[in-house]
Every structure is written in structure tokens, then in C-alpha cells.
C-alpha positions as CSV (number, residue, x, y, z in Angstrom):
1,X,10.8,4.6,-8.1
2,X,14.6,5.7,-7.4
3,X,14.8,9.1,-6.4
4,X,17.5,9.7,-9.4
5,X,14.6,8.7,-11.8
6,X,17.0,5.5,-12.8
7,X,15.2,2.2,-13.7
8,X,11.3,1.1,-13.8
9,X,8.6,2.3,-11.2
10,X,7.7,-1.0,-9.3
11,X,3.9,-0.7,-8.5
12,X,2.8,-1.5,-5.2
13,X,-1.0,-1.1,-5.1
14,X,-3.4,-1.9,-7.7
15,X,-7.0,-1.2,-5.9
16,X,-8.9,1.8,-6.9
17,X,-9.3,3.6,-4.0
18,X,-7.8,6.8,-3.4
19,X,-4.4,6.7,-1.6
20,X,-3.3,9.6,0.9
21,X,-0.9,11.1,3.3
22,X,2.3,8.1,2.6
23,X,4.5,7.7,5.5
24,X,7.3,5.5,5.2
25,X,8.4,3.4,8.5
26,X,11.9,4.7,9.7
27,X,13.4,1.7,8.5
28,X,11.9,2.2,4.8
29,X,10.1,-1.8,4.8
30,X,7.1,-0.4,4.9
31,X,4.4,2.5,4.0
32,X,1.4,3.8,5.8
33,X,-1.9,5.6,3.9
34,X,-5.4,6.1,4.5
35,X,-7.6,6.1,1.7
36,X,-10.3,8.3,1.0
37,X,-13.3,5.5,2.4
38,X,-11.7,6.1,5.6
39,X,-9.4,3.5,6.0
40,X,-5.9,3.1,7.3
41,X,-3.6,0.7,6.1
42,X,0.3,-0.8,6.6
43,X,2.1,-2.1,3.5
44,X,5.1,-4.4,3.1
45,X,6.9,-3.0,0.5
46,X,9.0,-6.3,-0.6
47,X,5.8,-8.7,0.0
48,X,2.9,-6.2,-0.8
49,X,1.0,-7.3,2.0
50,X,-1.2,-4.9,2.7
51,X,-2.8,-4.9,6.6
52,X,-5.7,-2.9,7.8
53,X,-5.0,-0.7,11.1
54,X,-8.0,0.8,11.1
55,X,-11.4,2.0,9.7
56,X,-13.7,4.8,10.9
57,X,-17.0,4.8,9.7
58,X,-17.3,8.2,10.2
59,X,-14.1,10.2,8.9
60,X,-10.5,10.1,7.5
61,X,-8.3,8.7,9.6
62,X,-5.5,11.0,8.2
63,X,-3.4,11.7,11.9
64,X,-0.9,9.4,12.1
65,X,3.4,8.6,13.0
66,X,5.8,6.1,13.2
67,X,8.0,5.4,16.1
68,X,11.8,5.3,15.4
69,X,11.8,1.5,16.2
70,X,9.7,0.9,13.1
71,X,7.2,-0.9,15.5
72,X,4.3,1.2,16.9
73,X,1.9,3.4,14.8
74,X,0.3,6.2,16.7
75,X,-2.6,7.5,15.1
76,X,-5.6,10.0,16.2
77,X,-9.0,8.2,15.9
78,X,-12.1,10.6,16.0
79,X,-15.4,9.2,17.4
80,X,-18.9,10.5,16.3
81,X,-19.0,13.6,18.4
82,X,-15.6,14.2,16.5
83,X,-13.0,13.8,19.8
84,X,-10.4,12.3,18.9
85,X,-9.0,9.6,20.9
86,X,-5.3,8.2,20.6
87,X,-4.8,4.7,19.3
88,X,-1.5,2.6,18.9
89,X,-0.6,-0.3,16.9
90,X,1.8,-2.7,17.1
91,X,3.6,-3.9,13.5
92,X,4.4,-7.1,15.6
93,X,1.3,-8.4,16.8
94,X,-1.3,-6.5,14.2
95,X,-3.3,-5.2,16.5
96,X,-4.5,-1.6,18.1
97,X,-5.6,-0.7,21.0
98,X,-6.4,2.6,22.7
99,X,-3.6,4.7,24.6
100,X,-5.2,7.8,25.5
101,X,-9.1,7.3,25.5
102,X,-11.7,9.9,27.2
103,X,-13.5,12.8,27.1
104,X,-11.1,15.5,25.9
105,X,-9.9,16.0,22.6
106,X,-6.4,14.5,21.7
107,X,-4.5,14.4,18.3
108,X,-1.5,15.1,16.3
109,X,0.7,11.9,18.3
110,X,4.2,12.3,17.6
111,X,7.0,9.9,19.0
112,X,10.3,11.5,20.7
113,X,13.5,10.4,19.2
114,X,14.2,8.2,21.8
115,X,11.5,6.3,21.5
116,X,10.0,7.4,25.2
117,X,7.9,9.7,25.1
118,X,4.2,10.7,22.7
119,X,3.8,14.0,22.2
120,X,0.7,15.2,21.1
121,X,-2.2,18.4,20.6
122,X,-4.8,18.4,23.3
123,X,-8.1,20.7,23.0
124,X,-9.8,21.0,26.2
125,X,-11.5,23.5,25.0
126,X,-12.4,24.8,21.8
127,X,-9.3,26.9,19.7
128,X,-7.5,26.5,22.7
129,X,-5.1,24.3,22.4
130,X,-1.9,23.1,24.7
131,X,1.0,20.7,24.1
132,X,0.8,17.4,26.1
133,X,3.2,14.5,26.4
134,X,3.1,11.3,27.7
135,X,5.5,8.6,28.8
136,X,4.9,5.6,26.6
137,X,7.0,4.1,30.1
138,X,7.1,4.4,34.3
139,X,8.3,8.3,34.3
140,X,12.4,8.3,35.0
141,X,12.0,11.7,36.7
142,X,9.8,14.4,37.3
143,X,9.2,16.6,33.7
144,X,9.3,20.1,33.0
145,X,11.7,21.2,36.2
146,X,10.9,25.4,36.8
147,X,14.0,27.2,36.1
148,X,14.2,27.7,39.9
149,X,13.9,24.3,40.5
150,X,17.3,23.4,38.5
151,X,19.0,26.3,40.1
152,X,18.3,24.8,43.9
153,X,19.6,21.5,42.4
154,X,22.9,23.7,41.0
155,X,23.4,25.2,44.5
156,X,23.6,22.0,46.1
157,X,25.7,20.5,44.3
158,X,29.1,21.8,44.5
159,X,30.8,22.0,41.0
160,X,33.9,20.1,40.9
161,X,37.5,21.6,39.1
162,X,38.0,19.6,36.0
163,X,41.9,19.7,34.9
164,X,42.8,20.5,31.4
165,X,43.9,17.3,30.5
166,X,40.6,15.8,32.2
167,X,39.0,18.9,30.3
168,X,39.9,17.6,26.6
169,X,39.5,13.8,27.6
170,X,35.8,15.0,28.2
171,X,35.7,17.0,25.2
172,X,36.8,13.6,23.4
173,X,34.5,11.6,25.3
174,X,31.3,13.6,24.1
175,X,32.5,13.6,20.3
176,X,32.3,9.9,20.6
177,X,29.0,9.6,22.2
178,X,27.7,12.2,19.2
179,X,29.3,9.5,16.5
180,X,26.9,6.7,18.2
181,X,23.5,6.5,17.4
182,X,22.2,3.5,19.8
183,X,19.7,1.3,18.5
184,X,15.9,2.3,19.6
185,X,13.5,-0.1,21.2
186,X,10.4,1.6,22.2
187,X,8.5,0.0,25.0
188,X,4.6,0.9,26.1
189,X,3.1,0.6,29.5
190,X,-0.9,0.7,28.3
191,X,-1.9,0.7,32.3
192,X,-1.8,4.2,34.1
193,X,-1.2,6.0,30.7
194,X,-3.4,8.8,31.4
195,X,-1.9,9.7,34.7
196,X,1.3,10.5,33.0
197,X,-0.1,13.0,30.8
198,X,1.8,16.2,31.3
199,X,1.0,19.7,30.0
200,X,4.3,21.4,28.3
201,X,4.9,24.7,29.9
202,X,3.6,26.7,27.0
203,X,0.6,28.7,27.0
204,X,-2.7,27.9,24.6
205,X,-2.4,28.7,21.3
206,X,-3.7,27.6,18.2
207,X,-0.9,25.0,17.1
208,X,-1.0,22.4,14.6
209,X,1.5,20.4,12.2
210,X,3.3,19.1,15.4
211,X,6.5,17.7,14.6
212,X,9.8,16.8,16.0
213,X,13.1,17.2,14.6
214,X,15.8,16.7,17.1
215,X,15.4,15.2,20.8
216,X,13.9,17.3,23.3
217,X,14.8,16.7,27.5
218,X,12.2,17.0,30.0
219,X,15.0,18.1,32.8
């Protein structure tokens, strides 16, 4: 329904089951749900065809996020000794396969603004849990520098004098870039995802509801 309450409701659905967690893609076509007999499932909103990303026969499959591309789903899938394992699928070719699969305890994916990098909750052990990412891609450079890392790199590189006039062409420069929002196409590289697992430098805590609301640098 219009979010000014103007016009008729247009029904999307008309099973019985009960329908959970709505996520709209970023491109608002279509709507993720699970339902309440563990099911996950994608719906065109202009056709009402209605896809099936997942079942799990033995809980809700109520972890999930879009990337900003509109094409991948990341969702949390949690096998019978209740690990969950981390799961994409691809709007494109309807299908899912596993990203991050093993023994710990991974969940709560959530896609960087760019479109590069999953972030997500890992659980090694029990109540203690640490922030991981991973590079959907071949890592650009090495993440998380240590503060004394980036201030070798700032001594040996010599700054160079910017002029005033160079100074606000810059200045007018970066104003621009902020205007532009580039178009996202996320990529994944299935093989070797595991190896680029990286721990954020945070210590364990007991986090949950991950999100991301503005892009985050790994330099």
C-alpha cells in the first residue's frame, strides 16, 4: 500500500502460512520472508512469482540480507547440531550454494556498501562472539592495518605542499565525487572463501543485530 495511505492495498500473497521478517531488495522489485514452516522465499512484486531459496527441516530460516546490487541473498542456514553455516543465492540463476560452510558457528551476513565485502557474527565459542568479514573477491590489500602500521607507511611517504588554488580545486573535486553514487555490481569468488575470513580488531562480546549503515574501509 502507499506509504501516504492513498489508493487500494494490492495483495501479493494469498497462501496461509504465516509470513515473517519482509526485506525488500535495494531496488524495491522484490520481497524476501520466511514463513513460520521454515521456509524462505523471493517474490516478484509486479509478477507475484514467488521462488523458494530455501527450506530447513529443522528451524526458521529468519537470518538473512540483500546485497546493494539487488542480486545475491546472504542468509544464515543452521544444521541439526544448530551451527549455522552461511549460504548465498543468486536472484539470476535461482540457485544457492554454500559460502562459508564448517565447523564453527557463523551468522548475522551482512553486505558492505560496496558490494565487496560479508560481514558477519562468528561464535567459536559459546557467548563469545567476534566480528568476521570476508571478501566476496581476491583481497585488494591487506585489512585491518595496526595503527603503527599506517604511521610507517605516513613516514615514508613524504607529504607534498598543495597550493591554495590546487587546495580548493581538490576541495571541488571531492564534492563532486560525494554527488556520485556509482552503480554496484557485486562479484563472488566461491573458491578460497574461507581463507579470507578476517577477524575485525574488536574483542568478544556478546553482539547481535549486526548492521551497516555507511561504508566502512579496511585501510
Amino acid at each position: 500500500m502507499d506509504q501516504m495511505g492513498q489508493g487500494e492495498p494490492k495483495q501479493l500473497t494469498r497462501s496461509g502460512k504465516f509470513k515473517l521478517g519482509l526485506a525488500w531488495s535495494p531496488d524495491s522489485k522484490r520481497l524476501l520472508f520466511h514463513t513460520n514452516d521454515n521456509f524462505l522465499y523471493l517474490l516478484d512484486v509486479d509478477s507475484k512469482d514467488l521462488v523458494t531459496v530455501a527450506h530447513n527441516p529443522v528451524t526458521l530460516i529468519d537470518d538473512y540480507s540483500w546485497s546493494p546490487d539487488s542480486r545475491w541473498v546472504a542468509y544464515a542456514y543452521r544444521e541439526k547440531n544448530f551451527n549455522a553455516d552461511i549460504y548465498l543465492f543468486d536472484t539470476e540463476e535461482k540457485k544457492a550454494a554454500g559460502f562459508l560452510v564448517g565447523p564453527t558457528d557463523d551468522y548475522q551476513p551482512v553486505f558492505t556498501p560496496d558490494g565487496k565485502t560479508l560481514v558477519f557474527l562468528s561464535e567459536p565459542v559459546p557467548e563469545q562472539v567476534e566480528i568476521h568479514s570476508v571478501s566476496l573477491g581476491p583481497e585488494e590489500k591487506p585489512p585491518y592495518r595496526k595503527p603503527e602500521d599506517e604511521e610507517k607507511q605516513d613516514k615514508e611517504q613524504p607529504k607534498k605542499e598543495v597550493k591554495g588554488s590546487e587546495k580548493e580545486a581538490t576541495k571541488d573535486e571531492e564534492k563532486k565525487e560525494e554527488g556520485k553514487q556509482p552503480a554496484v555490481s557485486v562479484k563472488v569468488e566461491f573458491e578460497g572463501a574461507r581463507g579470507r575470513v578476517r577477524r575485525l580488531p574488536l574483542a568478544p562480546d556478546l553482539y547481535k543485530n549486526l548492521q551497516l549503515r555507511i561504508p566502512i574501509t579496511t585501510s
